[in-house]
N, C-alpha and C positions, 0 to 999 in steps of 0.2 A: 548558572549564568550562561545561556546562549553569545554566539558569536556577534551577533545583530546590537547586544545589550551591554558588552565589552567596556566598547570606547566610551561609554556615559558613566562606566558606577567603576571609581577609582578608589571607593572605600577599603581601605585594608588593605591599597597599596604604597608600599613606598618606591618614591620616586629618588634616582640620585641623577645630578649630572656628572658631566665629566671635559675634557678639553684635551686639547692636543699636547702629549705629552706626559696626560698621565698612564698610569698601568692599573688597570682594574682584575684582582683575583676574582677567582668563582671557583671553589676547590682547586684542585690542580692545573685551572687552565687559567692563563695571563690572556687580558685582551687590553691591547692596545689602540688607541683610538688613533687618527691622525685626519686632520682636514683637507675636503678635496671641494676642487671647484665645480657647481651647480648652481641652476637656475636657484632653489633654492637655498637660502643661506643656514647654513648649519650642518650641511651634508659632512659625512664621515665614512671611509673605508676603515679596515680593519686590518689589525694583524691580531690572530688569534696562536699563542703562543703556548704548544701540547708536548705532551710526553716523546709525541711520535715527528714533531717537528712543526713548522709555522706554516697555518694556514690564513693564507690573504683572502679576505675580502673584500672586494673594492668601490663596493655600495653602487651609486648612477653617480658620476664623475662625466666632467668635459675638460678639455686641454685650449678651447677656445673661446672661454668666457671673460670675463674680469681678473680674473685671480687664476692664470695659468699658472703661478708658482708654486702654490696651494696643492695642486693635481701634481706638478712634478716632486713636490718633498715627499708627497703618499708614495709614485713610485720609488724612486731611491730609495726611502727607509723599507719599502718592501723588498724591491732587489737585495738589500744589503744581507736580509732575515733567510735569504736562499729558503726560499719556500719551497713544502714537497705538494702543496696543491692551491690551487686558486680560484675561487667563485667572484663569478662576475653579473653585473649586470650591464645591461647595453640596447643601445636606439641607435639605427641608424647604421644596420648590420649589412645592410645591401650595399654600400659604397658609394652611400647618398653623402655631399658636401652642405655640413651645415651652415652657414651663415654666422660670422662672428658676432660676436654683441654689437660690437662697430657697428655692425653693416645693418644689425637691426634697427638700432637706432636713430640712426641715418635713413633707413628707408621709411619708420614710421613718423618724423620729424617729416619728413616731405609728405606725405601723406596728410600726415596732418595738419599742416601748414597749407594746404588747400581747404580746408575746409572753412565754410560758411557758417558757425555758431559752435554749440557743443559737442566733443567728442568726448563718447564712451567708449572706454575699452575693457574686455574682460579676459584677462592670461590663463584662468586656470584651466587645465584639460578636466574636460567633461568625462565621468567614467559613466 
């Protein structure tokens, strides 16, 4: 099975979920899950919990969306695991100021509030 052919043929796989707060084994490593704030809803950082010590993963996380709480419980329970390494992901690395949800919504609510019959919108990033 090609990479291209993947995402279509889930035969013979098993799927589990999981939520904040539980502890998932995989031999000797503990992976903890914990929910962080994103565009999309469902997003999760990690603590991955090894012989050699807890490594954070912090998935694509924001501290200015809806649910800044969300994003602050992922740090703390991470600071607390004194991690010895951390992978991250991130946007918006030049010291570019994103726009709170607020202000989105506010700006596209007037935008659209001019307009003369139907508006389409489409959010997702084009890859």
């Amino acid at each position: 099975m090609g990479p291209k052919t993947f995402e279509f043929n889930f035969k013979g796989i098993q799927l589990n979920t999981f939520r904040t707060g539980d502890k998932i084994k995989i031999g000797s490593i503990e992976v903890e899950p914990i929910h962080v704030d994103h565009s999309v809803p469902g997003a999760y950082g990690f603590l991955i919990h090894t012989s050699e010590g807890c490594i954070v993963y912090t998935g694509d996380f924001r501290a200015h969306g809806t649910k800044p709480d969300m994003t602050q419980q992922f740090i703390d329970e991470a600071s607390k695991a004194s991690p010895v390494a951390m992978v991250t992901e991130a946007t918006n690395t030049t010291g570019a100021s994103p726009s709170s949800e607020n202000g989105v919504e506010q700006k596209l609510t007037e935008v659209v509030g001019q307009a003369r019959g139907i508006v389409l919108g489409d959010f997702a990033k084009a890859e």
